[in-house]
C-alpha positions in Angstrom: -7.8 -4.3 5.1 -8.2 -1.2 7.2 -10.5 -0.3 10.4 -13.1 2.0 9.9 -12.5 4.0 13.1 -9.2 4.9 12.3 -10.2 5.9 8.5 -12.4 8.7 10.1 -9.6 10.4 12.2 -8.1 10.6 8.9 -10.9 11.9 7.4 -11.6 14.8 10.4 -7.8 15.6 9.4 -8.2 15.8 5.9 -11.4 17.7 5.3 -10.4 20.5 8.2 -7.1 20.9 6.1 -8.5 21.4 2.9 -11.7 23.4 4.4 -10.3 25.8 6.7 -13.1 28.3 7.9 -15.2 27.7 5.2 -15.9 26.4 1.6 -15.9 29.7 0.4 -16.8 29.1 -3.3 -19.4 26.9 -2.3 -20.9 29.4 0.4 -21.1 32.7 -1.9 -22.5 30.3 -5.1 -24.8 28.0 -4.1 -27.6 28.5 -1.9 -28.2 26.2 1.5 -31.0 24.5 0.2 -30.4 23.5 -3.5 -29.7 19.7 -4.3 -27.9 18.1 -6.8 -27.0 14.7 -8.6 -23.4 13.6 -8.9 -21.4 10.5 -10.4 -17.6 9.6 -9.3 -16.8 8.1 -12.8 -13.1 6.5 -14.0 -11.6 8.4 -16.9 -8.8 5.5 -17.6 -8.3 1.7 -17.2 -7.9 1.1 -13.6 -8.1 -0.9 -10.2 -10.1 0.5 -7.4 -8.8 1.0 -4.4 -10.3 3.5 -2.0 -14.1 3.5 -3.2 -15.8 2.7 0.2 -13.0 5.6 1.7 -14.3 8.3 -0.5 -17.9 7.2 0.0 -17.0 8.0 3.8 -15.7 10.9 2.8 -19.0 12.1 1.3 -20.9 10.9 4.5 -18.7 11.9 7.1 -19.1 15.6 6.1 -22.5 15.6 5.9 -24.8 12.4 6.9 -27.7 13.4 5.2 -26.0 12.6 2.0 -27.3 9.6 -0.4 -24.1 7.6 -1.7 -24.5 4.6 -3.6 -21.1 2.8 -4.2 -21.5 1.0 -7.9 -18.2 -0.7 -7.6 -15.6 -2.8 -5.2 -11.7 -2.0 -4.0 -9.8 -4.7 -6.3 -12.3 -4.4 -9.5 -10.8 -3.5 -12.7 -12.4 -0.4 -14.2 -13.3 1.2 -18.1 -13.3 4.6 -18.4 -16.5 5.6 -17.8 -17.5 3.2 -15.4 -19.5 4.9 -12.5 -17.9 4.5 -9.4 -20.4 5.9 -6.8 -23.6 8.0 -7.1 -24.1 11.2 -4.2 -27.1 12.9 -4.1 -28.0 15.6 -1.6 -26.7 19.3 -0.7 -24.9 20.3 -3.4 -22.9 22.6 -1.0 -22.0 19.1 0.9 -21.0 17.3 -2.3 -19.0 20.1 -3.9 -17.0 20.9 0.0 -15.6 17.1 0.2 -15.3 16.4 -3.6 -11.8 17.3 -3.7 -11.2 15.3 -0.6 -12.9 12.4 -2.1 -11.4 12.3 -4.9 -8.0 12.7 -3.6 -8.0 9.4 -1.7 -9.3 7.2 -4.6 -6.8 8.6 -7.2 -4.5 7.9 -4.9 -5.0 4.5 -3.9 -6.1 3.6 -7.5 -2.6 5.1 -8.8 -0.7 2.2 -6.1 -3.3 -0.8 -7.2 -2.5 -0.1 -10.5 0.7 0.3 -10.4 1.0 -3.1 -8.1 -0.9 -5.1 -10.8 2.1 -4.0 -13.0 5.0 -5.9 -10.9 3.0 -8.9 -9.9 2.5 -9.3 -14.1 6.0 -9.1 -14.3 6.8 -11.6 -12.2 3.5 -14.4 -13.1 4.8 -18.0 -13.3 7.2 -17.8 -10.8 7.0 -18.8 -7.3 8.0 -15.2 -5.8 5.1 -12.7 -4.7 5.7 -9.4 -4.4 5.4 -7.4 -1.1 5.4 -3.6 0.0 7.4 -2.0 2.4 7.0 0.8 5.7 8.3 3.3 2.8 4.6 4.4 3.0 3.2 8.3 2.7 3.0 9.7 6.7 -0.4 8.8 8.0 -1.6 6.9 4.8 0.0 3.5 5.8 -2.9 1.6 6.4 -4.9 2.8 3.2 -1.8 2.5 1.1 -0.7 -0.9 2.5 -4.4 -1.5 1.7 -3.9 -0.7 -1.9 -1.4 -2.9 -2.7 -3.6 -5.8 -1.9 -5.8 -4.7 -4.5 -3.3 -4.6 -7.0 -2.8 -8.3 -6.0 0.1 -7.6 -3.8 1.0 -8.6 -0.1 1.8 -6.7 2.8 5.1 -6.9 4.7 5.2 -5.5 8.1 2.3 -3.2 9.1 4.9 -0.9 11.3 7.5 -1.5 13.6 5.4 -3.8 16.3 4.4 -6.5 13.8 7.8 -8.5 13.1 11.4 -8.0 14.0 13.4 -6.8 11.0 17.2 -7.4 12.1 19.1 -4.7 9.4 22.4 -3.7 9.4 22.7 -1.1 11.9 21.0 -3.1 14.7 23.8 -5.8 13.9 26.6 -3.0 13.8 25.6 -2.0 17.3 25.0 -6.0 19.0 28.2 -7.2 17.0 26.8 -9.5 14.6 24.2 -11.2 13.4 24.4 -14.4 15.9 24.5 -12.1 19.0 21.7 -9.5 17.5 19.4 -13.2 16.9 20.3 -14.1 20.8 19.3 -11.0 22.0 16.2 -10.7 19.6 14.9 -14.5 20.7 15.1 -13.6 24.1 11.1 -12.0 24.5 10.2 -12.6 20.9 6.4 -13.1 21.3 5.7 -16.7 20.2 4.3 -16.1 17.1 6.4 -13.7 15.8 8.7 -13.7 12.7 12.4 -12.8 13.1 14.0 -11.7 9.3 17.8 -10.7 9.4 18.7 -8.4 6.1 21.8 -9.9 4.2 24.6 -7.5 1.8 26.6 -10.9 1.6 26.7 -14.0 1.0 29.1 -15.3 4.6 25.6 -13.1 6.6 23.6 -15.6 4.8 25.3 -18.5 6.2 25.5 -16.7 9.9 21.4 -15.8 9.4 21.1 -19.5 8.7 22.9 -21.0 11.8 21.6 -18.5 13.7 18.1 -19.8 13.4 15.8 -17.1 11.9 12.7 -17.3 10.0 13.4 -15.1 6.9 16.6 -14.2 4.9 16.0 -10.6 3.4 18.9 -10.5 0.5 19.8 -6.7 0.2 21.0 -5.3 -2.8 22.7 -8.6 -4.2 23.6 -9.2 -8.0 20.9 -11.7 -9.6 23.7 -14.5 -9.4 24.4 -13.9 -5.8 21.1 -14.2 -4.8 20.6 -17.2 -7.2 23.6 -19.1 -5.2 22.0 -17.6 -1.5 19.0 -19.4 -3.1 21.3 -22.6 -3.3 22.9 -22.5 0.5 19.2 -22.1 2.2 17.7 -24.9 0.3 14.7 -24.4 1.4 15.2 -24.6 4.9 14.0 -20.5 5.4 11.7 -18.0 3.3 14.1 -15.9 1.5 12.7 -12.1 0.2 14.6 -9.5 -2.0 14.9 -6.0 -1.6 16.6 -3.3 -3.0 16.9 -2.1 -7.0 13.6 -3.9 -7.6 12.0 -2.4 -10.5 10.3 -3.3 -13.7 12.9 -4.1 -15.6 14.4 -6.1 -13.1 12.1 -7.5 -11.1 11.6 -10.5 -13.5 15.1 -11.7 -13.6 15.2 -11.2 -9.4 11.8 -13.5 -9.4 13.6 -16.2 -11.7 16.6 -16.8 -9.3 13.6 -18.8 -6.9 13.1 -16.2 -3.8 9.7 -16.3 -2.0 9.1 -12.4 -1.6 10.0 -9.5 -3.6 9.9 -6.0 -1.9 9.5 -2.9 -3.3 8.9 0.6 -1.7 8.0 1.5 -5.7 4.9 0.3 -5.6 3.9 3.4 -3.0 6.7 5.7 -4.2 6.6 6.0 -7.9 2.6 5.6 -8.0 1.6 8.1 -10.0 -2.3 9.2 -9.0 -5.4 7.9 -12.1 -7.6 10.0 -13.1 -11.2 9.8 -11.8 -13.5 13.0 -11.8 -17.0 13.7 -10.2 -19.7 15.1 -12.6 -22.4 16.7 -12.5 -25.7 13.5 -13.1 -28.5 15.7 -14.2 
């Protein structure tokens, strides 16, 4: 989910940075009217996530370029599968390849990497969430990316949910008065989540009378018996040490999110090339 106005800015941003004056290579090699033929094809076992962005790419640097896009973001891939077709000015392909590819060996690298925790935690009712731990300016593609790795998104950024944390209820003087305060414009439809290092915040987040318990950095039996007190009554997530390893005990204790900022942070870019078609 992403708006195709704002993925151009980005695009404007990232091609003048990787372009500076010129494509130099491409302007001493290859002469302004020769053509060619390329394929975007996956070299490992992945997700997509990105395919129509790097498409853009291609067409935002040059519109008289031909891109066919073979595949769809959330698809799971062979190596060798063909990913997208360009055909036009070779000088125009070969200038916004890197930039291209780039984006979806990116994105691909967090989908994958998503699929991977929710697996881990199939069969329980918890679903695993991102967080605003996000690269600077890539939010919405990333966040994107984790949906098509089966993941959900948390917030989108600071103006789409109150997140009560510890700091904010340092500086009101507790969780009840930082609620009172919070519930006083809240827009109607908004969710209010107070984060919890204890159990006695998770009774005080409950009579307070928020929407979601976030259980920070608690030992798998803490947050089974914070499970216990809430009985129900409020959407409890987990955050904090969530990894592989752990996440599968975390998901057994009966929490309804799981967040991670792993997800974006320790995705590790798949490798997808662009060859040459003829």
């Amino acid at each position: 989910m992403y708006d195709v106005f704002q993925t151009d800015r980005l695009i404007d941003l990232w091609l003048t940075e990787d372009i500076g004056y010129c494509d130099l290579t491409a302007q001493l090699m290859i002469e302004a009217h020769e053509t060619g033929a390329f394929y975007m094809n996956a070299r490992e076992p992945l997700i997509v996530a990105g395919i129509d962005v790097a498409a853009r790419v291609f067409r935002r640097y040059d519109s008289t370029l031909d891109v066919v896009v073979r595949v769809k973001d959330g698809d799971k891939v062979d190596p060798g599968t063909v990913l997208l077709d360009v055909r036009g000015n070779a000088r125009s392909v070969l200038t916004a390849e890197r930039t291209a590819l780039n984006i979806v060996q990116r994105l691909s690298g967090i989908a994958n990497l998503t699929a991977q925790y929710v697996a881990a935690i199939a069969g329980t009712r918890a679903r695993l969430i991102d967080t605003r731990k996000t690269t600077p300016g890539l939010r919405m593609l990333e966040k994107h990316a984790v949906t098509c790795g089966g993941g959900l998104n948390h917030r989108l950024g600071l103006d789409t949910g109150v997140m009560i944390k510890d700091n904010h209820i340092a500086v009101c003087g507790g969780i009840a008065k930082a609620v009172q305060r919070a519930r006083r414009q809240l827009p109607v439809l908004t969710k209010l989540e107070v984060e919890c290092d204890r159990l006695e915040q998770v009774s005080e987040a409950l009579e307070a009378g928020v929407d979601v318990i976030m259980l920070d950095n608690m030992s798998v039996a803490e947050m089974t018996r914070a499970v216990e007190m809430v009985g129900g009554r409020v959407q409890i997530e987990a955050s904090g040490g969530i990894n592989l390893t752990t996440i599968g005990a975390i998901a057994k204790t009966g929490v309804d999110y799981i967040s991670t900022s792993k997800i974006n942070q320790a995705a590790v870019c798949v490798d997808i090339g662009l060859d040459d078609a003829e």
